[in-house]
Structure formats: C-alpha cells, structure tokens
C-alpha angles and dihedrals in degrees: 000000000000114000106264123204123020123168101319120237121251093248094040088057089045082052093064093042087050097051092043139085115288105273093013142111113186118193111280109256114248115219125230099240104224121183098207124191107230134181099228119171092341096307123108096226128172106244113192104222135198111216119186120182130179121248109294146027105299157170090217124179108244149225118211104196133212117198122203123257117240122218093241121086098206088058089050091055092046087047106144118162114039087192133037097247086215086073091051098057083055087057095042090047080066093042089256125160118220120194114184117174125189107244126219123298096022136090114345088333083073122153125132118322108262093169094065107125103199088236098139111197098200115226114283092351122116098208120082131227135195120058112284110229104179094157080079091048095053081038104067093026086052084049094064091048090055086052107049083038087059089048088046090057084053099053114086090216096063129082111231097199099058119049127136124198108222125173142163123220129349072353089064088059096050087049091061084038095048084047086054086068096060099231113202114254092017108141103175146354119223112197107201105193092326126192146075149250093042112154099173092182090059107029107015108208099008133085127205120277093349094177090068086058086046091056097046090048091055089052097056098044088065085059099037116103100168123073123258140193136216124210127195141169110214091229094048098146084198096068105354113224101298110048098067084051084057098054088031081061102046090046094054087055088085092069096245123154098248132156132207131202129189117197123197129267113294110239116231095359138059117274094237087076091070099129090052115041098019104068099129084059103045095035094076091047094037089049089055098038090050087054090050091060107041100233088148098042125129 
C-alpha cells in the first residue's frame, strides 16, 4: 500500500467543496491503493492504482479515469492523486465506482516518459518549435486506460455493462482516444479540458502546433460509437476559447453524437482547472449526460 493522504493542496480541498452540496463538506473519500500488473505497450508494469467503490457489494457502474500531464518533470514524478477526490465523492453519491491509475512515466509507476510530444517551447519565446506528435501521446496514455478496462471486466463488483472513460487534460484526450478503440461495455467518454502542448506562461491560450490535434480528433471521431462530452471553460490558458471549438468541430465530422459545453470563465483561477474548481458549471451537463447514457440504469 502506497501512503494515502498527506497535507491536501489548496486546489485539491476547493475541489471537494466544488463537487459538494452547497454549504458541505463531506469527508474526502480514501482510495483503496491498488498496484495492478498491467500489460502496457507491451511491457507487464506495476501500476499503483487508486479504487474507489460505493458502500456494498456491487455490481457498481464505473469510472476509469485518465489525469493531465504537467510540463515538469519533477511534478510529474510527485504525482499523487490521479483524481480530485472531490470529483470522486460527486461519482460515489450516485453508487458509482472510479478506478485512476497512474500511467507510465509518472508518480511511483515511474519508468521513462513516453508521453513526451517533441513540441519545444524556447525560453521566453511564444512560438514553439519541434514537431508535435501528439498520436503517440494519446497512444501510450490510451494505452493505460485499455489496461486498467481489461482488469475492471475482471473484477466481480463492476458492472461490465456500464463504464464510462472520463479524463482531464492530456487525459481528456486520452479519454476520446481510449473511446476510438470500442471497448466492450463502454457507455459513454467525458473530455474534461482536453488537449496538449498548452504552455499557458509562454503562449496564453494557445498550444503548440493545434492543427495536428485537430487532425487526430477528426480521426477518431470517425471511430468513435458512444457518446462523448466536452467540456471547456472559456478562460482555459491552456487553449483559449477557440481552439476546443476547432477540434470540437473536427471531431463532430464524423458524424458522432457528441456534445460541448462551454462554461464561463472561471473567476480568480485558469480555466484549465474546471473539474476542479467548476463544479457548480459541469454538475448540471454531466448529470444529464450521465442519464443519456445510462450509466445508472438498472
């Protein structure tokens, strides 16, 4: 077992008030650390886990989910909790299962960074350099979310026939890129600020080489049969406003049923920290969306 709850960030403890009842502030939730052996890229690795499960014995419908990637490499090796666990008390109030593993090269997984673009943002220079290849990116992150999906159908709590892929960041991309494979028993995608090569201190509401994203996204909307929702602050640094309508856009070429939802800008903070700040704008979308696809049905 990993040790599972040291002195909480500030944003980690808004995130629980954000994703509670107004004027509450429930208990956070404590996962379950699992180190699961997973076959990743052709490697077996041991992927520390966190498992969170509602009160009782199941089946419960389930969440796999995906966290962003930060530019430094030493937060990426400190990485924690893969999920606000904020978010996660919104998914057990429903009886609602989460799984978020912590994918290779990050946090005690560890191992070299295989979700590395080659996009270079030069010091103090607002234009990027390198060729972006995020398809590799989505690639090995995707490749996390099939593996801990093949463990879930193992597992006798989970309902096999109700799981849903959610992720924030260049998780959220992964999450759209993970629905492209048609995984049995996958009822829905949730793309929380999705996208990569962001560097909001340099370029402020653009990220490096977008049109390559847009590409890719309109690949995979040709692939993708669930539905799926997007979810966007206007004031996102990562993006800006425009670009998640672009890829948004290219996506919806493919003729899926997918929904977007831009959410204002978020006051005191960057957008890119919706989930977990901006509960009181995504609870009402996710809730119907969550109805749409069935995820609590019996």
């Amino acid at each position: 077992m990993l040790p599972l709850r040291p002195s909480l960030p500030p944003l980690l403890l808004a995130a629980l008030l954000a994703a509670g009842p107004a004027g509450a502030a429930a208990p956070l939730p404590v996962p379950d650390t699992q180190v699961l052996h997973l076959a990743i890229d052709g490697r077996t690795l041991d992927v520390p886990t966190q498992v969170f499960r509602p009160e009782g014995a199941g089946p419960f419908p389930l969440v796999i989910f995906s966290h962003g990637r930060s530019a430094d490499r030493a937060v990426r090796a400190r990485l924690q909790y893969p999920v606000p666990l904020g978010h996660v008390a919104y998914w057990l109030r429903q009886g609602v299962a989460v799984v978020a593993p912590i994918r290779p090269g990050y946090g005690t997984t560890g191992g070299p960074d295989r979700e590395n673009s080659g996009a270079r943002w030069p010091s103090g220079g607002n234009v990027c350099t390198g060729l972006a290849d995020y398809a590799t990116v989505a690639q090995h992150a995707a490749a996390a979310v099939r593996a801990v999906h093949g463990w879930a159908l193992q597992q006798p709590w989970v309902r096999r026939d109700r799981i849903l892929l959610e992720g924030q960041s260049v998780g959220g991309m992964a999450t759209i890129a993970a629905a492209a494979d048609r995984l049995p028993g996958v009822v829905g995608a949730v793309n929380f600020s999705g996208g990569a090569g962001g560097k909001p201190d340099a370029a402020p509401g653009h990220s490096c080489q977008p049109q390559v994203l847009t590409g890719l996204y309109r690949q995979w909307g040709t692939r993708v049969r669930v539905p799926t929702l997007w979810l966007y602050a206007e004031n996102d640094l990562y993006w800006g406003p425009d670009l998640p309508r672009q890829w948004f856009g290219a996506f919806r070429e493919g003729g899926d049923g997918a929904q977007f939802f831009a959410a204002p800008a978020l006051e005191g903070t960057d957008g890119h920290n919706l989930l977990r700040v901006g509960g009181r704008h995504w609870r009402d979308p996710l809730q119907a969306f969550t109805a749409k696809v069935g995820l609590l049905a019996p």
